[in-house]
C-alpha positions in Angstrom: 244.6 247.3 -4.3 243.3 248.9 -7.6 244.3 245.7 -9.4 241.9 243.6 -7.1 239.2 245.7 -7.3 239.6 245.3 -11.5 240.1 241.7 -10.9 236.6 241.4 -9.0 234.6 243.4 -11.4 236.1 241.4 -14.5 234.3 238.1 -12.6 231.7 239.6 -11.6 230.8 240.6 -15.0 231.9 237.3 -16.2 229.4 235.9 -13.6 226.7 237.9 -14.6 227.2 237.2 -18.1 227.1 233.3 -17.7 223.8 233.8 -15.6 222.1 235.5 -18.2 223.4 233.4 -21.2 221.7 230.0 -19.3 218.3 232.1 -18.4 218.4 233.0 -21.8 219.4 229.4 -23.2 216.6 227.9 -20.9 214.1 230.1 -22.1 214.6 229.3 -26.2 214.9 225.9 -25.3 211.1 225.8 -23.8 209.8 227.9 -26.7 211.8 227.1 -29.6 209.7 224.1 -30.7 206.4 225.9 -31.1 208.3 228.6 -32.7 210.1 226.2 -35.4 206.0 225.0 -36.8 203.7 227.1 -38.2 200.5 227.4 -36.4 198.1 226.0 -39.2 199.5 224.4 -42.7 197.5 223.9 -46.1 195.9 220.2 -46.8 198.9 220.1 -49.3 201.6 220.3 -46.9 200.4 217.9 -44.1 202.4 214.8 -45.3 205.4 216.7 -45.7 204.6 217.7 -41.7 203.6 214.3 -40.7 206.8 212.3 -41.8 208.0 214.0 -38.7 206.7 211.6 -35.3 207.3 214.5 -33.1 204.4 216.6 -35.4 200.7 216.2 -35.2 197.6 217.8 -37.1 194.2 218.6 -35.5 192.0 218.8 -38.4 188.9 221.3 -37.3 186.8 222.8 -39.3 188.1 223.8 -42.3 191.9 224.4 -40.7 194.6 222.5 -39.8 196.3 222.8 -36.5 199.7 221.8 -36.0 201.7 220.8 -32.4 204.9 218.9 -32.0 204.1 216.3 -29.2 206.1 214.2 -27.1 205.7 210.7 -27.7 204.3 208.1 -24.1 204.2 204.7 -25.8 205.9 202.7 -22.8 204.4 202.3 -19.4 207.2 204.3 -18.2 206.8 207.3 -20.3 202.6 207.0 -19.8 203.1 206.9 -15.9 205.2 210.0 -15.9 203.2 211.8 -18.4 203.7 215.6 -18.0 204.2 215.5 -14.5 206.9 217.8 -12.6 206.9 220.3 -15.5 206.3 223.8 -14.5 205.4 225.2 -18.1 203.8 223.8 -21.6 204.9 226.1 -24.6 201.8 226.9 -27.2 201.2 224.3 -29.3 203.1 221.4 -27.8 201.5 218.3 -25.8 201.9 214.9 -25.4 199.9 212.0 -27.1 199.8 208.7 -25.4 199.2 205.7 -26.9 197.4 202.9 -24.9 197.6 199.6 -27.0 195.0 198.7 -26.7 190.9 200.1 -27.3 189.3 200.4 -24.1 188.1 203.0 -21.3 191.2 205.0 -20.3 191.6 207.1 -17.2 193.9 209.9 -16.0 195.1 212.0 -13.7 196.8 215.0 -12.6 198.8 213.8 -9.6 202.9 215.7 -9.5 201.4 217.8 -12.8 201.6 221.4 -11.8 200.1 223.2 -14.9 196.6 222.6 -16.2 196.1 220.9 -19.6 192.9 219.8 -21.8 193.0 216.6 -22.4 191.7 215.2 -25.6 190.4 211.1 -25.6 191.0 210.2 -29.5 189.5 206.8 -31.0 191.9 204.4 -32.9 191.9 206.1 -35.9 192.6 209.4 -35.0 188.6 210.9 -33.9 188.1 212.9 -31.1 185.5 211.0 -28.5 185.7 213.2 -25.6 187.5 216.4 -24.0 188.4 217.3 -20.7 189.3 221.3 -20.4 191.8 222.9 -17.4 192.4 219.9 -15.5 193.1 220.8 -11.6 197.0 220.8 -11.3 198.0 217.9 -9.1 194.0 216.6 -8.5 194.2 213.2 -7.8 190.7 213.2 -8.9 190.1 210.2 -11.9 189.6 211.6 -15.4 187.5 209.5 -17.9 187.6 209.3 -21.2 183.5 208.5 -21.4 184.1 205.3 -23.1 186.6 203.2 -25.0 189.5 204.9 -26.6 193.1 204.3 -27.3 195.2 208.0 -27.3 194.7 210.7 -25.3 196.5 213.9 -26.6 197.4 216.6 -23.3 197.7 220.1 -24.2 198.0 223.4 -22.6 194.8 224.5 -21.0 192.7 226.6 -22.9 194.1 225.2 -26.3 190.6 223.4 -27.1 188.7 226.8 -26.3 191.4 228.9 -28.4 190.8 226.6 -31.7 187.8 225.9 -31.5 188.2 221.8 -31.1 185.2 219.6 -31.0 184.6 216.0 -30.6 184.2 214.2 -34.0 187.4 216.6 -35.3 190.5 214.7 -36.7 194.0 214.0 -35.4 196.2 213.1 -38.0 199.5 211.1 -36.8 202.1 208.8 -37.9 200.4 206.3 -34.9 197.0 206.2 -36.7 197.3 208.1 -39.9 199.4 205.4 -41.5 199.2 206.4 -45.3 201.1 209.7 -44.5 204.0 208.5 -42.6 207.0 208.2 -44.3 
């Protein structure tokens, strides 16, 4: 009987164990991008950042913002946006890439966190912000005219770095002299 009871308490902890490695595994994964970029960088590292098409600048002000984004360029990856995830780490997003230059519109249908969403002119301008979108609103957001990216990212990101329209993205989709 005593060797069962041993036998039990050696899987349990085995159990336990596994539970907490994938809790703790699932947590780095959905920080560890906006751990791995630092959260501004100097005018002379931005190429260096940039030959990367999963990093993005915000140029405001006098400082630089970076994100690593995910990439929508199909109409696959533009339909499904950001919808069915539960979180958006600090300083991550997604830029979408429409084609084309004309009126875009959005919404927030399956998405259940709240984002700002930033409506960016062909070469890399901001035209027009949305801030803390409803979570799955079916309501149509605008981009007040035409444009051909829209950038998503978490709500409360524009507010926290003080983003404006007229401020810069810099990409490898529209900044093409600092791509690799």
């Amino acid at each position: 009987m005593q060797m069962r009871k041993s036998q039990f308490s050696l899987q349990s902890l085995i159990l336990l164990s596994l539970i907490v490695y994938a809790g703790l595994a699932i947590w780095l994964s959905a920080h560890a991008h906006s751990a791995q970029i630092p959260a501004t960088i100097s005018e002379y590292e931005i190429s260096t950042f940039l030959a990367e098409e999963t990093h993005l600048v915000i140029k405001s002000g006098q400082t630089n913002h970076a994100f690593t984004i995910e990439l929508a360029l199909d109409d696959a990856s533009r339909m499904k946006g950001l919808m069915y995830r539960t979180s958006l780490a600090d300083r991550n997003g997604m830029l979408f890439d429409f084609g084309n230059t004309e009126p875009v519109y959005m919404w927030m249908k399956n998405t259940y966190i709240s984002l700002d969403m930033i409506f960016v002119e062909p070469d890399g301008r901001i035209h027009h912000i949305v801030k803390g979108t409803t979570p799955l609103s079916e309501s149509v957001i605008g981009s007040a005219g035409p444009v051909r990216y829209v950038l998503e990212v978490p709500k409360g990101t524009v507010d926290k770095l003080n983003i404006k329209v007229g401020d810069e993205l810099l990409h490898q989709l529209f900044t093409p002299k600092l791509s690799k």
